[in-house]
C-alpha positions as CSV (number, residue, x, y, z in Angstrom):
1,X,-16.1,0.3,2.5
2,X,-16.0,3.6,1.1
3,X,-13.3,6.2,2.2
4,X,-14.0,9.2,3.9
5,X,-12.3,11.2,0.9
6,X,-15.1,11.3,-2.1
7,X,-13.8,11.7,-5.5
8,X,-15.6,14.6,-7.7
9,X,-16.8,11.7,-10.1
10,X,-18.3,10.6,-7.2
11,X,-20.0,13.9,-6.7
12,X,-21.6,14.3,-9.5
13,X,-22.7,10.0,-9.4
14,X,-24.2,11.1,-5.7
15,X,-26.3,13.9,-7.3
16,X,-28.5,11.8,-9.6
17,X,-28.4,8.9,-7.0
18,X,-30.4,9.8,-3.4
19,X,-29.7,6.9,-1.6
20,X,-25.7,7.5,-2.7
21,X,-26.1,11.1,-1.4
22,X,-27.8,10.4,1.6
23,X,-25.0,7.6,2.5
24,X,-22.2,10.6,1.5
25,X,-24.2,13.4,4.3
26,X,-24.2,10.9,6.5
27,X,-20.6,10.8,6.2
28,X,-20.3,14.3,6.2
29,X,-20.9,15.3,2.9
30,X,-17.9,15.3,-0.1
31,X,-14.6,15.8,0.6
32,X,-11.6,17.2,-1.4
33,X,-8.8,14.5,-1.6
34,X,-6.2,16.5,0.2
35,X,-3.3,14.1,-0.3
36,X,-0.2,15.3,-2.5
37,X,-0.2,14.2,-6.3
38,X,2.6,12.2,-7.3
39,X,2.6,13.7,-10.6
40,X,4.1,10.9,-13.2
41,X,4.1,10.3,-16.7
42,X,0.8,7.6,-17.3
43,X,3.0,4.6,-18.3
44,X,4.7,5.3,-14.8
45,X,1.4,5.3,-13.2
46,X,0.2,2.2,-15.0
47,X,3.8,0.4,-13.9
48,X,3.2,1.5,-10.4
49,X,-0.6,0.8,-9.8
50,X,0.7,-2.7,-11.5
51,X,3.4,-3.3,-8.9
52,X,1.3,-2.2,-5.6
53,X,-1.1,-4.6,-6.9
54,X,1.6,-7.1,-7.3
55,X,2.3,-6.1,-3.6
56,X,-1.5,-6.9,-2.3
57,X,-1.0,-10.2,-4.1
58,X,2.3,-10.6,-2.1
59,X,0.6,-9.8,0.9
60,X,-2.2,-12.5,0.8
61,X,0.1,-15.2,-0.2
62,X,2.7,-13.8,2.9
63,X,-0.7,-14.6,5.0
64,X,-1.5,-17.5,3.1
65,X,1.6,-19.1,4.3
66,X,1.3,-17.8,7.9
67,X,-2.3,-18.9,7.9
68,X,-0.8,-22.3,7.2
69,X,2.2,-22.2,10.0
70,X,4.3,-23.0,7.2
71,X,6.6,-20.0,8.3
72,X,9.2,-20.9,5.7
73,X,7.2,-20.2,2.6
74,X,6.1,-16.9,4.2
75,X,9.6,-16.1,5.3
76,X,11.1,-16.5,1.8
77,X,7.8,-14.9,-0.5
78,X,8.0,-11.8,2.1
79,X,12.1,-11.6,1.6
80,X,11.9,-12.5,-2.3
81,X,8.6,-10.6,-3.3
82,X,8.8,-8.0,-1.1
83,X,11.7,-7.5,0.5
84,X,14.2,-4.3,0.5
85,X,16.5,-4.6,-2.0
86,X,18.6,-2.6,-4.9
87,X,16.0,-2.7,-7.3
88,X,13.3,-1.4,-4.8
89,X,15.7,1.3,-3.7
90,X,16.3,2.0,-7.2
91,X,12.6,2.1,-8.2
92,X,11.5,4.1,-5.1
93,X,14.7,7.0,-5.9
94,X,13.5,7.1,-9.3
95,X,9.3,8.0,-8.0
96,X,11.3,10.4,-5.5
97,X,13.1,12.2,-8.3
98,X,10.6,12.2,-10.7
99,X,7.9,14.0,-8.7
100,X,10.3,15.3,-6.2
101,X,8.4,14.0,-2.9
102,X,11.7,12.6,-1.0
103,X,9.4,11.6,1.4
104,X,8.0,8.6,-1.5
105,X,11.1,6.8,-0.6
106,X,11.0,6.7,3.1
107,X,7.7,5.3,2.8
108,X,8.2,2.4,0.3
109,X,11.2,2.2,2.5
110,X,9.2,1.5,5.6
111,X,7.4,-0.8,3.6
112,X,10.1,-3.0,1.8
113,X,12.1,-3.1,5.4
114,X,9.1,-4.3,7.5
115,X,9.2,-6.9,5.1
116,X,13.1,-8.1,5.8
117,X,11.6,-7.7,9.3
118,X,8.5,-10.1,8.5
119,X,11.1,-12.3,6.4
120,X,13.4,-12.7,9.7
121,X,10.9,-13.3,12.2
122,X,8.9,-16.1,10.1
123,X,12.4,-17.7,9.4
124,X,12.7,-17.7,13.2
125,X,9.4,-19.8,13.7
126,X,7.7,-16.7,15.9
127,X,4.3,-16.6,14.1
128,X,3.4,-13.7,16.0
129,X,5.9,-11.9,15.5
130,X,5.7,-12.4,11.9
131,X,1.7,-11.3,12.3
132,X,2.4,-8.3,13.8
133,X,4.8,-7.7,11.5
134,X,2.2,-7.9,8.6
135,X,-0.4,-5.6,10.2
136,X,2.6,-3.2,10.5
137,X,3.8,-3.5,6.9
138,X,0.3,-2.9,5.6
139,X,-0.3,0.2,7.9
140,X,3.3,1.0,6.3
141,X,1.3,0.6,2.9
142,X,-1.9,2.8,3.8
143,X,0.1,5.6,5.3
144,X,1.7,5.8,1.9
145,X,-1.8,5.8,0.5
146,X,-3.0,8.4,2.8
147,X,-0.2,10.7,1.6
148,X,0.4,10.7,-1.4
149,X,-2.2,9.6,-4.3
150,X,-2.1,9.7,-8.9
């Protein structure tokens, strides 16, 4: 799937390639990417595209385990990998300082704590709970996404 938001390297791709450009018109042409930078140093990119891939990974293994009914493993992989904790906390303050965009932290915050919420519910047994939980923590992950960007 391809976002609605094109990236000028896409532009210029679209140009030389008709059925890419018709696809982007039909779509309502190029877009500028309107979310705020997070301006970091590279090796602070790399390390956080590195960890919110980690993060994906977390989250297939969190349905993995649901997927399963073996609530247990998915409680304790969403609490260990995932979960809200001080070294989160610490990570997501020092992205907020960095670039000064407070509002980095209350996002990986909604993230991390839907997690402790996922965590608590699959401990509990309530597999539903636990999946709505999930689709909430990764709409927690896309807002992020939709804000802010590298």
């Amino acid at each position: 799937m391809i976002a609605a938001g094109v990236l000028t390297a896409g532009v210029s791709f679209a140009a030389d390639n008709s059925p890419m450009q018709e696809m982007m018109q039909k779509m309502g042409g190029p877009k500028p990417d309107e979310r705020v930078e997070l301006k970091l140093p590279d090796a602070m990119k790399a390390m956080q595209k590195k960890m919110m891939r980690e993060h994906l990974n977390t989250i297939a293994e969190i349905t993995g385990a649901i997927a399963t009914n073996d609530m247990t493993k998915a409680s304790a992989i969403a609490k260990e990998k995932l979960g809200w904790n001080p070294q989160e906390e610490q990570r997501c303050n020092m992205v907020g300082k960095v670039t000064g965009e407070k509002d980095f932290v209350t996002y990986g915050m909604a993230v991390h704590k839907t997690a402790d919420e996922l965590s608590a519910a699959a401990a509990a047994g309530d597999r539903d709970k636990s999946l709505a939980l999930l689709s909430t923590l990764i709409r927690n992950c896309n807002a992020c996404h939709e804000k802010f960007r590298h």
